[in-house]
VOPAGU-2260 file (C-alpha; in pm, 1 decimal, decimal comma):
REM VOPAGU-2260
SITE   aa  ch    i         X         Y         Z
SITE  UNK   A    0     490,9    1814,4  -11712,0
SITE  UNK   A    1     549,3    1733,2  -11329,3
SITE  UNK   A    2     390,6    1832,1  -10999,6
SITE  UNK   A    3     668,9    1963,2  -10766,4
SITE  UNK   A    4     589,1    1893,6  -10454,9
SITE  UNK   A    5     716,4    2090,5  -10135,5
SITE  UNK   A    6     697,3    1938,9   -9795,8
SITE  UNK   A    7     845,2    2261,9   -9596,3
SITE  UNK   A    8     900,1    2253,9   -9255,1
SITE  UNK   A    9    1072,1    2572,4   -9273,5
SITE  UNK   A   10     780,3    2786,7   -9279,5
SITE  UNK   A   11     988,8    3109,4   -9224,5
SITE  UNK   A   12    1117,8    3098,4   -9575,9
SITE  UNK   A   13     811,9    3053,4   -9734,4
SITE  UNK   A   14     820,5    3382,4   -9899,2
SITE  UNK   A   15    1150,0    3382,9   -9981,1
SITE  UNK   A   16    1088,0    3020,1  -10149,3
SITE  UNK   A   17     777,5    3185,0  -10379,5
SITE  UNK   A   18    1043,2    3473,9  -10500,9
SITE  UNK   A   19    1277,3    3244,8  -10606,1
SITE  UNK   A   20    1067,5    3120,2  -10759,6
SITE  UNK   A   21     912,3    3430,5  -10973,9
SITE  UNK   A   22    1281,6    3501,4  -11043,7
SITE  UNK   A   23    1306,9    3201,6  -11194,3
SITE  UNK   A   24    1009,8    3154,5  -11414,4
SITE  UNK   A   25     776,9    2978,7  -11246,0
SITE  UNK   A   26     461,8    3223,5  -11175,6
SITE  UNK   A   27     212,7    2981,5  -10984,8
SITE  UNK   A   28     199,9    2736,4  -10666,7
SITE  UNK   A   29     -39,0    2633,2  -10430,2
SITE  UNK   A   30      27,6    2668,9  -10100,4
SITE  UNK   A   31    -133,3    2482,3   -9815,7
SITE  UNK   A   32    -134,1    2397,5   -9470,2
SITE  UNK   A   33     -16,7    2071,0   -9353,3
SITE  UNK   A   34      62,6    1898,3   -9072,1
SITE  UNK   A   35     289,7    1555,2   -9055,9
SITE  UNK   A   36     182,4    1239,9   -8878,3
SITE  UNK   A   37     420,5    1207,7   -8594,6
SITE  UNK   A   38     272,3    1580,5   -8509,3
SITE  UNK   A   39     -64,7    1476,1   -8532,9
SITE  UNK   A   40       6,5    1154,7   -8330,5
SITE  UNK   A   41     175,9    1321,5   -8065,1
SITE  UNK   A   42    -142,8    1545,5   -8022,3
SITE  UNK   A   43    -342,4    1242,1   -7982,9
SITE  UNK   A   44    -434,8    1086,6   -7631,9
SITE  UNK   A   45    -248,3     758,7   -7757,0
SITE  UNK   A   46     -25,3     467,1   -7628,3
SITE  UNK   A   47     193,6     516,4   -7948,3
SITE  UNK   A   48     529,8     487,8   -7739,4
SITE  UNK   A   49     798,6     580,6   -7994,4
SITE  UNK   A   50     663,0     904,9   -7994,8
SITE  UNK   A   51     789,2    1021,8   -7667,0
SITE  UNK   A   52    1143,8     995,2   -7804,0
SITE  UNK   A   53    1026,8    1246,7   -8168,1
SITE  UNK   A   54     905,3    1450,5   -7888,4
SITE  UNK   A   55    1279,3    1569,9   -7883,0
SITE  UNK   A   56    1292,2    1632,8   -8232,5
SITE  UNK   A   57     987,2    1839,8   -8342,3
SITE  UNK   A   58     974,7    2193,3   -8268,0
SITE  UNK   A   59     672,4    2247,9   -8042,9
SITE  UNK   A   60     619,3    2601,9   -8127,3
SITE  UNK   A   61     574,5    2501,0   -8457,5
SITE  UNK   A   62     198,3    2360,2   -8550,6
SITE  UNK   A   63     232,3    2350,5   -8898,1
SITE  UNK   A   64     398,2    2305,1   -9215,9
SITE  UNK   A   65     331,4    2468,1   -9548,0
SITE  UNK   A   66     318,1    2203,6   -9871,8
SITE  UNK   A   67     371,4    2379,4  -10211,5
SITE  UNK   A   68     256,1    2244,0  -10495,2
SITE  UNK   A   69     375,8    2357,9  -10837,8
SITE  UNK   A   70     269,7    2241,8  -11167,0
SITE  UNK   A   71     601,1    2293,9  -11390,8
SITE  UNK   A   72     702,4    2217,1  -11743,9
SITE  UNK   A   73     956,1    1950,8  -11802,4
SITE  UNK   A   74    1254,4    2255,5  -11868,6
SITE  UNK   A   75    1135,0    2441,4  -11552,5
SITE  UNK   A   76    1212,0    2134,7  -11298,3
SITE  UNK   A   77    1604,2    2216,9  -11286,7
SITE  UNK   A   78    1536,7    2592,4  -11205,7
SITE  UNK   A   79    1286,2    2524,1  -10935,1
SITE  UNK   A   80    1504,0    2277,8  -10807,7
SITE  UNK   A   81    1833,6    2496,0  -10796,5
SITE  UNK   A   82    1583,5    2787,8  -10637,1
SITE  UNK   A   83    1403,0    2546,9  -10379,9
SITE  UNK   A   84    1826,3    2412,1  -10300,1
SITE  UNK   A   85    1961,9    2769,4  -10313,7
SITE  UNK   A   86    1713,6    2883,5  -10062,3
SITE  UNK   A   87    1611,0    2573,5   -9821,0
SITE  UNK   A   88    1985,5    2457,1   -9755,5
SITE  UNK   A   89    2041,3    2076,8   -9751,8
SITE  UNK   A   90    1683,9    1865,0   -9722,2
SITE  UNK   A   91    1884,6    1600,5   -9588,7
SITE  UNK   A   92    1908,9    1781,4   -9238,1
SITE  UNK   A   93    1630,3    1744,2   -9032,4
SITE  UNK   A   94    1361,0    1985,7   -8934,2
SITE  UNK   A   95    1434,3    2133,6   -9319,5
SITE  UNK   A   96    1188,2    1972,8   -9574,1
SITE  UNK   A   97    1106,8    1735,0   -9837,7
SITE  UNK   A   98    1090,0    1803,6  -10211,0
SITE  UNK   A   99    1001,2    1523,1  -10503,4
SITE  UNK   A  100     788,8    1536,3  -10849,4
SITE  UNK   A  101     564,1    1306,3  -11009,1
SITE  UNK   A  102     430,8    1313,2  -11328,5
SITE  UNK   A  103     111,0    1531,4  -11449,9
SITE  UNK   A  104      -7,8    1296,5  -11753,0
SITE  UNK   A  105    -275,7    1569,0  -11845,4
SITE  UNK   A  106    -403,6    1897,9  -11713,4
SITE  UNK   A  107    -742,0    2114,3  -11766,6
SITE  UNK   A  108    -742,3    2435,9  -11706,0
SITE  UNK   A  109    -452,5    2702,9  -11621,3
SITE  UNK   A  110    -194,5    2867,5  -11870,4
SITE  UNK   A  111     -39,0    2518,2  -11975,4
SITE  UNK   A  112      56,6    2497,9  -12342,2
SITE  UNK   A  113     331,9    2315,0  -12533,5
């Protein structure tokens, strides 16, 4: 099993995100509210001077992100990935998101069997 993890910084297609999800299998995430260290820097009284220059790159009216987590069988990580792909665009552009997995070496609880 793996723990997909969803950095999105495109909060406006959260719900769009979930659905492709459903539609492709995968009936639970977590969702929760996040916010990334240059934001939380830049809200700081601090002498941190690179961060006049991010200052150009965040979107102020955003405060937050949402991070997804989904615990997915091994033959559900393609699917999510093609969903999460299909719906967020290219993760390489910035202001977009981040997506990885890690390994779940044992889980209590939940729907989970092989």
């Amino acid at each position: 099993m793996k723990l997909m993890v969803i950095i999105l910084n495109k909060v406006e297609v959260l719900d769009e995100l979930l659905q492709a999800f459903a539609e492709n299998g995968i009936s639970g995430a977590t969702i929760l509210s996040s916010t990334g260290m240059a934001r939380e820097l830049m809200n700081e009284d601090s002498d941190v001077n690179f961060l006049g220059s991010l200052r150009a790159l965040l979107n102020p009216e955003r405060e937050e992100n949402k991070t997804v987590l989904a615990v997915l069988k091994d033959d559900q990580v393609a699917d999510a990935r093609k969903a999460a792909s299909e719906v967020l665009g290219d993760l390489s552009k910035p202001d977009t998101g981040i997506l990885f997995t890690v390994p779940v070496d044992f889980i209590e609880g939940g729907s989970f069997s092989d």
